[in-house]
N, C-alpha and C positions, 0 to 999 in steps of 0.2 A: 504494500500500500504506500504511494508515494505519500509525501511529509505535508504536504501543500492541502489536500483535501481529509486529512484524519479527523480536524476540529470538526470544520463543517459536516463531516459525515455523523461524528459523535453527534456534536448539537441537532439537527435534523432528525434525528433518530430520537432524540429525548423530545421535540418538541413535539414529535409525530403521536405520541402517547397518551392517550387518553385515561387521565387520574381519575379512579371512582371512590368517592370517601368514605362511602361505606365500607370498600374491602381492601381501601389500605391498611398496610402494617406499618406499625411504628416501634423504635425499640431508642431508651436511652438508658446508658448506662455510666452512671461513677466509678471512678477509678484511683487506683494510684499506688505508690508504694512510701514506707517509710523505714529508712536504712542509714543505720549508725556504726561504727566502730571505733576501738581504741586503737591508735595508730605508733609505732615506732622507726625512725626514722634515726638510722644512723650518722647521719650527715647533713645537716640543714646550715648552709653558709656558716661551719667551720663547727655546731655542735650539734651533737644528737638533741633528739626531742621526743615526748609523750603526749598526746594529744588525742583529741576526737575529729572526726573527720567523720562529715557527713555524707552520705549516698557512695560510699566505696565498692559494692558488691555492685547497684544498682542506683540511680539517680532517687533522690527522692522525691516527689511527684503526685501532683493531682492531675487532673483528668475529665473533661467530659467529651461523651462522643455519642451519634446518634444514626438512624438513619430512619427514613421512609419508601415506601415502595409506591413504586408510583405505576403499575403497571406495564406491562408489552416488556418485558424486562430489565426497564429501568429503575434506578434507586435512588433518593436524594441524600445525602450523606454532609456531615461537621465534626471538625475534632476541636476541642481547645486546649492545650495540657499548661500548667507553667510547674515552677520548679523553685525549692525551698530548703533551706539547709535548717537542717534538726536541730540542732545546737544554741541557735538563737534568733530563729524564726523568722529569717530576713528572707528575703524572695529572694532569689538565684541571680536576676538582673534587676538593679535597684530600678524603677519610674516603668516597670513592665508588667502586664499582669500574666502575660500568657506570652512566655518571651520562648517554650519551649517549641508549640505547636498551636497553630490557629489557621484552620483552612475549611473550607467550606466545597462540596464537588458534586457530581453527577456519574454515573456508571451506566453503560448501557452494558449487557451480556454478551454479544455481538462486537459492540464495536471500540468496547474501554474506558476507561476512565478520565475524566477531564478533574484536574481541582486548582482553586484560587486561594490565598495567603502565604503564610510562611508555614515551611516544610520543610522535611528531610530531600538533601539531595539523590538523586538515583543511584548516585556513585557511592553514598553512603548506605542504601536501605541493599542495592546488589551486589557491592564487591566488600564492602565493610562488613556485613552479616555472615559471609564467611570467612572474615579475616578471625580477627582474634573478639573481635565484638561480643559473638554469642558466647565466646567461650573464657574468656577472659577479660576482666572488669577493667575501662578505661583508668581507675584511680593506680593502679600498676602494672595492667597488663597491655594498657596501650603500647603502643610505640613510641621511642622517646621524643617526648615533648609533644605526641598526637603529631610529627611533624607531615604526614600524608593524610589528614585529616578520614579516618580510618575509623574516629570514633565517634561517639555518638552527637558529637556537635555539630554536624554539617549541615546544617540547614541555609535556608534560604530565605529572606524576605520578599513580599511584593512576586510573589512566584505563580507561574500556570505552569502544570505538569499534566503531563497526557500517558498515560501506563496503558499499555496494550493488554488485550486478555491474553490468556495464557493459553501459547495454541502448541501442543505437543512437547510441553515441556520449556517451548521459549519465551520470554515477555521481555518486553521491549519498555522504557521507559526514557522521557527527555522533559528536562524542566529550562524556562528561560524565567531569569526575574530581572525586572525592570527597572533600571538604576535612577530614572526618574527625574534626570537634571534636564533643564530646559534646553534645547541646542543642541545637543552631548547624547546623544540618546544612547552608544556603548558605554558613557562613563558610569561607575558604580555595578555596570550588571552581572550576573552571574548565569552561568549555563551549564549545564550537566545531562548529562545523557549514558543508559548504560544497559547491557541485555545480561540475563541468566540463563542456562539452563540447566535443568534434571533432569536425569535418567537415572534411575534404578538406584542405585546406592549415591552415583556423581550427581556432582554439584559443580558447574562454571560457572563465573563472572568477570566480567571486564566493564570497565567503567571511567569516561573523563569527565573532570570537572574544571572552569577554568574562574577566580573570581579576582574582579576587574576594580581598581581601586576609583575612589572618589575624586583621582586626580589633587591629593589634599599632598602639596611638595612634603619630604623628610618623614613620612608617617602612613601608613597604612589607614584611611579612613574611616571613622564608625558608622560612617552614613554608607558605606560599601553596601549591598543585600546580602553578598554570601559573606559566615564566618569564616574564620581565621585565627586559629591559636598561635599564641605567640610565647616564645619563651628565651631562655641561651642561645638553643639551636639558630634558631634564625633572626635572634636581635638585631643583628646587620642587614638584614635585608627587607624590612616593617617598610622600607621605602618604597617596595615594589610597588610598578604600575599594574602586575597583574601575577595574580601567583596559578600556574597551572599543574593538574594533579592524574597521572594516566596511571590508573591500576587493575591487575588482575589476581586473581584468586579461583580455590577448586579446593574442594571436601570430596573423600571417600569414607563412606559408614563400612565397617567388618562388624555388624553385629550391636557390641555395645562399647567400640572401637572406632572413633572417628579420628583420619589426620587430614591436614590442607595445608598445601604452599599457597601462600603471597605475594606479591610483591608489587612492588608503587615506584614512580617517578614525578619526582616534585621541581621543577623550576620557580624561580621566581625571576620576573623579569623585569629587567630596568629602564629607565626613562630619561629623558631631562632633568626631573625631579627629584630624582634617585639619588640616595647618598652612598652606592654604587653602582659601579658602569660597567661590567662582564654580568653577565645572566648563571645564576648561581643555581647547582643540581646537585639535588639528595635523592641517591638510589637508597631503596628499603628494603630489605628480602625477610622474608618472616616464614615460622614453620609450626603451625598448635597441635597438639591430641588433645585430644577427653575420653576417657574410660567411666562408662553408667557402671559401676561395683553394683548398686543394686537401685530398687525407684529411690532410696532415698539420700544414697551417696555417689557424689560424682565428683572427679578429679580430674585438673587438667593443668597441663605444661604450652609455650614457649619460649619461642627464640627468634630475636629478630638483630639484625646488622643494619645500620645504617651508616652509610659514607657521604660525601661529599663532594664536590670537585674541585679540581684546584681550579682559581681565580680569584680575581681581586686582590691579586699581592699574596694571595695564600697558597703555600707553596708542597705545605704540610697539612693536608684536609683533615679535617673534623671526621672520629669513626668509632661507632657504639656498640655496645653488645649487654643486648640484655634478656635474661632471666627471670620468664614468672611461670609463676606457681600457682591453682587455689584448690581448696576440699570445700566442698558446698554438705553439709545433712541438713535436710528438709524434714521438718517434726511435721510439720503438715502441707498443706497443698498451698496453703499462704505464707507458710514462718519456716525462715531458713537460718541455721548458723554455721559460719563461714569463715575460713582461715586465707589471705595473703601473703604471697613472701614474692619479691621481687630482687633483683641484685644488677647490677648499670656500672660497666667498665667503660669510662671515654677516653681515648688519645685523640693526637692530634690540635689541629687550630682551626677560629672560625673568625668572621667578621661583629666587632660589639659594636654595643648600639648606635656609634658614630660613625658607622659604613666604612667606604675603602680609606686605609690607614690602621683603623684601628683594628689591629690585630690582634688574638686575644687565643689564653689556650682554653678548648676545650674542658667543659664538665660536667660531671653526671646528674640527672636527672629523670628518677624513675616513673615514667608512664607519663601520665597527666597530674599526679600529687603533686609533682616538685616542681614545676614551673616558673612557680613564684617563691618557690624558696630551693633552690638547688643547691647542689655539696659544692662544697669550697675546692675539690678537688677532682682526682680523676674515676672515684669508687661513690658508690650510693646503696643504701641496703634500703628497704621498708618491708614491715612485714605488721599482719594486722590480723585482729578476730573481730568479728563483727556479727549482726542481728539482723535482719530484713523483714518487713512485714507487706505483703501487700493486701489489697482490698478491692 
């Protein structure tokens, strides 16, 4: 199906449908999760730490979502979710109320799915769900510093997305979000596009994403639509005009035995405005298991390498390896208690927050936890026990 006539076929097809209110179905459901742990961190810019750390296993989370059926096999559908740290009750994005997900759509059975707001990127709901996502918790098991945006943050503002049905195993998805500047109509936007398929135990994914900054000189801007974590890793390079992210992934199940390889390519690319001028690239190679022991214990490992390239004066690239770990028991169908352990070797150099010049060695930072508090040097440990509940 060429790209040009998908909306129109979708929308034509919904509007062709005639809703009868007597035999529509409606369904809404509340949601959410609430997930704490006590955290220990060997290294937090020069000392260990003990602390709590909110949503580690799983985000903590409210939730609402609904749909209606509107006949001929269409369905009207909204999600709103935002996002809340346990510890002291502040909403996840200060001045946001629903800053995790808020989209509103239509689905025909035939012909797919259309949806309007902000959303998960494709590249993150098809190549990230079989990275380390489902099986290992962004607060350690990300990649460091989430630097191929792999975890669960990749969303999108101001976004239409169109998800094809699922025809033999394949589904097709592509989002554009609209940057929204007067004149500028690329600047700020974001775009992603990405297809899966199954078969029998296999699982493929492939998926690009590319997000376009605000054009705001020295500084990656927040008025951008798609997110962008920021940490050590790529403090030199927040200047980009545009950061793009091409990743692929693949699971085999043996049973109660599942492994998958990875891997991602991250550039970030520079501009006039940039406070550096070579286009900078993080290759990412990653490898998970999980072992189901029984319904109510499950275990899982990786391992993921990230390097860098030389550029920008940097002569001796930046290169990671790291180590996670988690045991999940489930007391019940909602309440899980859950062990962490992660471990983050860095060598090498990378560019600091003053672009080309400042040169800077390398250091560890485990998953997504250390971001903003990373080890003083080239080793990082954290390891945690924790509680989840959801509802």
């Amino acid at each position: 199906m060429r790209k040009g006539v998908v909306v129109p076929t979708v929308v034509s097809a919904l509007l062709s449908a005639t809703p009868i209110a007597a035999l529509a179905q409606t369904s809404f459901t509340l949601y959410g999760a609430v997930d704490n742990a006590i955290a220990y961190t060997s290294n937090q810019k020069g000392k260990s730490n003990v602390y709590l750390k909110s949503g580690s296993l799983e985000s903590s989370k409210f939730g609402f979502k609904g749909s209606e059926d509107l006949g001929g096999g269409n369905q009207a559908f909204f999600r709103l979710e935002s996002g809340f740290n346990v510890n002291n009750g502040a909403m996840s994005d200060a001045g946001y109320i629903f800053s995790r997900l808020a989209y509103v759509g239509v689905n025909n059975d035939r012909y797919g799915s259309l949806t309007l707001g902000r959303q998960y990127t494709p590249y993150l709901l098809y190549v990230g769900a079989l990275g380390a996502a489902p099986a290992l918790t962004g607060a350690t098991g990300a990649h460091p510093g989430d630097i191929d945006q792999l975890d669960v943050d990749s969303r999108a503002s101001n976004a239409v997305t169109y998800t094809s049905p699922n025809i033999a195993g394949l589904q097709v998805s592509t989002l554009y979000a609209l940057g929204g500047v007067a004149g500028d109509f690329p600047s700020g936007n974001t775009f992603s596009t990405a297809l899966k398929y199954n078969y029998n135990q296999l699982a493929l994914a492939v998926g690009y994403l590319k997000v376009t900054n605000n054009d705001t000189p020295g500084k990656f801007s927040t008025n951008a639509t798609g997110t962008f974590d920021q940490s050590p890793i790529n403090a030199g390079y927040v200047s980009a005009h545009a950061v793009q992210y091409l990743a692929a992934a693949a699971n085999y199940t043996f049973g109660p035995l599942l492994v998958g390889l990875n891997y991602a390519n991250v550039q970030y690319q520079p501009d006039a405005g940039s406070l550096f001028h070579d286009t900078a690239v993080f290759n990412n190679y990653g490898a998970i298991a999980t072992y189901l022991v029984n319904p109510a214990i499950s275990l899982a490992a990786g391992y993921s390498y990230t390097r860098a390239s030389s550029a920008n004066g940097v002569t001796d690239p930046a290169r990671f390896h790291q180590f996670s770990f988690e045991q999940t028991y489930s007391l019940s169908k909602r309440s899980t208690i859950y062990f962490l352990e992660a471990y983050q070797h860095a060598t090498g150099q990378t560019l600091g927050p003053a672009g080309a010049g400042d040169i800077v060695n390398s250091v560890a930072m485990v998953g997504r936890i250390s971001n903003s508090t990373p080890s003083s040097g080239s080793s990082q440990f954290v390891g945690m026990v924790g509680f989840r509940h959801r509802f």
